[in-house]
N, C-alpha and C positions, 0 to 999 in steps of 0.2 A: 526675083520678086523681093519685097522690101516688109520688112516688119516694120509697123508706123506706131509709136507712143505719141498719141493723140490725147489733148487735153481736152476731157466734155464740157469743162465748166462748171456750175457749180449746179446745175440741174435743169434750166428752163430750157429746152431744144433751141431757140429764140440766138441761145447767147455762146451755140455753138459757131465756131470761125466757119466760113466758108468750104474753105480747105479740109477741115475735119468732116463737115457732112459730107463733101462727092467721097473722102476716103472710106467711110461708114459703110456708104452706099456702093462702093466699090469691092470691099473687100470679103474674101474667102471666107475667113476665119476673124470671128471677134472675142479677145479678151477681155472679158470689161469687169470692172469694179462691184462690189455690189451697189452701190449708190448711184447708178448707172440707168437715168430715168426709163420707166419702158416706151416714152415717145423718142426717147433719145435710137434706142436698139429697133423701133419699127420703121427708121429709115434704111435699116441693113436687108440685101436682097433677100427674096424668100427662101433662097438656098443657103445661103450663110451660116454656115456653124458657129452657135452662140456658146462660148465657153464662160462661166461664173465660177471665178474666179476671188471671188471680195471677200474680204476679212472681217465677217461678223462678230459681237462681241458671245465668247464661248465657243465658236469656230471660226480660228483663223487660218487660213490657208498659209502654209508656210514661205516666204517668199523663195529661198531655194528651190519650191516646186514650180511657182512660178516664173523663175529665171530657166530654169531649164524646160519648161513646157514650151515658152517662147523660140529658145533657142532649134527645137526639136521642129516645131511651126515652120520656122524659117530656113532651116533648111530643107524642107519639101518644096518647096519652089512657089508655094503659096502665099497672095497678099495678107498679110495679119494685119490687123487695129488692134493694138491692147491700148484700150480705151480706161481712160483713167480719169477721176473727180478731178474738177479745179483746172491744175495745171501739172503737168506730169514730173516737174525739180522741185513744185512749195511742197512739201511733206509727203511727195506721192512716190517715193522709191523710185521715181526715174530712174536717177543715173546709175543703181544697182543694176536697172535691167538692160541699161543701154551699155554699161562696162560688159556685160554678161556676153552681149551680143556682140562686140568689141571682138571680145576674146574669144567669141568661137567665129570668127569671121564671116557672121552673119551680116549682112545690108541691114541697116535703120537711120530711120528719122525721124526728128520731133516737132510735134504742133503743138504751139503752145495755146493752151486756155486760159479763159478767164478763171483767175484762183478765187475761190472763198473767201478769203483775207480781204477783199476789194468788196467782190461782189456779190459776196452778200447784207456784210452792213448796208451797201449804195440801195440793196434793195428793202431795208429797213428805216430807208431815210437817215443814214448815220453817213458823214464824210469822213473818212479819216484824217484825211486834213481840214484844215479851214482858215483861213487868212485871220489875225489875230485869237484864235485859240491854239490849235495847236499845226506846227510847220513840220509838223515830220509823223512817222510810225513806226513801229516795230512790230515783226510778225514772229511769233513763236510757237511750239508745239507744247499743248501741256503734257502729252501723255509721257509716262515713267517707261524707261527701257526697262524689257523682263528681267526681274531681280537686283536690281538698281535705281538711286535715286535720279530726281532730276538733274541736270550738269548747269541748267542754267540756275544762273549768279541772281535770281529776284530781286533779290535788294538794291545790286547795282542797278538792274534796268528800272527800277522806280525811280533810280534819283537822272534818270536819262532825261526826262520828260517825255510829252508828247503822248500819240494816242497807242496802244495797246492792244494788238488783236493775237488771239490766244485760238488758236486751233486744237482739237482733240484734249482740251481742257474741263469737261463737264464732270470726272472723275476724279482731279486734282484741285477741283477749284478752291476747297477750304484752305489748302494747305497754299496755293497762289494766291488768294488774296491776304492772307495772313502774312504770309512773306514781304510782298511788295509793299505791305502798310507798316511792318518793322523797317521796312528800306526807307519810308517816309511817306508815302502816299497818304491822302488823307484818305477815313472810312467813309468820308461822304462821298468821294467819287463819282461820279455815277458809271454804269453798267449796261450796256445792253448785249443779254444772250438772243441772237438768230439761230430757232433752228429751222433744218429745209426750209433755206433761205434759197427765194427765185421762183420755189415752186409752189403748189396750191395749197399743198397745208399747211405753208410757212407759218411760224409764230414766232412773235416777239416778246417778248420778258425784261422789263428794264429793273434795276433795283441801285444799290451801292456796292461797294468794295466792301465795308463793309456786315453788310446782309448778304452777299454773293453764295457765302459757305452755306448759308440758312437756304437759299432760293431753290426752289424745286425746277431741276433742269433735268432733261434728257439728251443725249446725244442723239444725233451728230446737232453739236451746238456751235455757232463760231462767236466768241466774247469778245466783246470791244470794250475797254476802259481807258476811261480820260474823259474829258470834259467835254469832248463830240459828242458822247454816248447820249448826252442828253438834248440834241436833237431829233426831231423828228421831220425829218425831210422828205416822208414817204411820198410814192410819185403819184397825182392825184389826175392826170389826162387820160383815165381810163385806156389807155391804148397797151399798157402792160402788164403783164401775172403779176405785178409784184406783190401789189397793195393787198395786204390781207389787216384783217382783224387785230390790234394793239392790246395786250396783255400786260398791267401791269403789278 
């Protein structure tokens, strides 16, 4: 059997890959995140051992448990899903668990998902590109590794251009948008926080760079800044979860 890091996406069952629902629905044993929607986990057999696993803030599951829980899985001869937000290489410790697996000569594979970085702005109406605004993006993590600062360089990526989406940022963000507007960014900026972006209580928050540090945010947030942010593209054919209520 195969232990499979499967990417959910960013929450809507909808915007899971093909591939990853028969695995859902196919497998023993599921590892899953906690952001791990519960339409997402009622595709998995009724027998299915639901393992949670997700890194709450104040309880985080330490990811060494988690590599070795897997590894332990899979050599029982059982199909696993450790089912992951987004996409299982943008910020979600894939490749810790897939080296893990590597090394104990475990079988694995990866599906990839739709990441947050994409899709959730797409589902706030925010492109991160756009043909004469901005031709590129950068995606980064704000959160601080335990007991050390950030490594990334803010000031250079300000003077990069283009649009800005800030993952696990909701707790750093005075200190990012302070940075990137020393690097040169203007404070008008504008801004837009998604959170549970896809899903039904999505909410959106637009502000500046900034007001950012001012803005009353909660995680799990995904930030877009650049000059996309101040579209509003939300999808209006009724055929989608996306479109929820604008907060600004």
């Amino acid at each position: 059997m195969t232990v499979h890091l499967v990417g959910a996406g960013p929450g809507d069952p909808e915007l899971l890959t093909v591939r990853a629902a028969r695995l859902i629905g196919e497998a023993d044993v599921i590892v899953h995140d906690w952001l791990a929607d519960e339409a997402i986990l009622e595709l998995a057999r009724p027998d299915a051992e639901l393992i949670d696993v997700g890194k709450r803030p104040g309880r985080p599951t330490p990811q060494e448990l988690i590599n070795a829980l897997l590894v332990h899985l899979g050599s029982q001869g059982l199909s696993v899903v450790r089912l992951k937000g987004g996409d299982p290489y943008v910020f979600g410790r894939g490749g810790e668990e897939a080296d893990a697996l590597k090394s104990a000569d475990i079988p694995f594979d990866v599906v990839p998902g739709v990441t947050s970085a994409i899709g959730v702005p797409a589902a706030a109406g925010v492109p991160v590109t756009h043909r004469g605004v901005s031709v590129g993006f950068t995606v980064v993590t704000g959160h601080r590794e335990k007991g050390g600062a950030s490594s990334i360089n803010w000031e250079a990526l300000a003077a990069v251009g283009g649009t800005i989406v800030v993952l696990m940022g909701v707790a750093e963000r005075e200190v990012i948008a302070g940075r990137l507007m020393a690097g040169g960014l203007d404070a008008a900026t504008p801004v837009a926080a998604v959170r549970f972006g896809t899903r039904p209580e999505q909410q959106t928050i637009r502000t500046t760079l900034g007001e950012l540090g001012a803005t009353d945010l909660e995680s799990p947030s995904t930030i877009v800044i650049g000059a996309v942010a101040a579209f509003d593209f939300t999808p209006t054919a009724g055929t989608s979860n996306w479109a929820r209520p604008v907060k600004s």
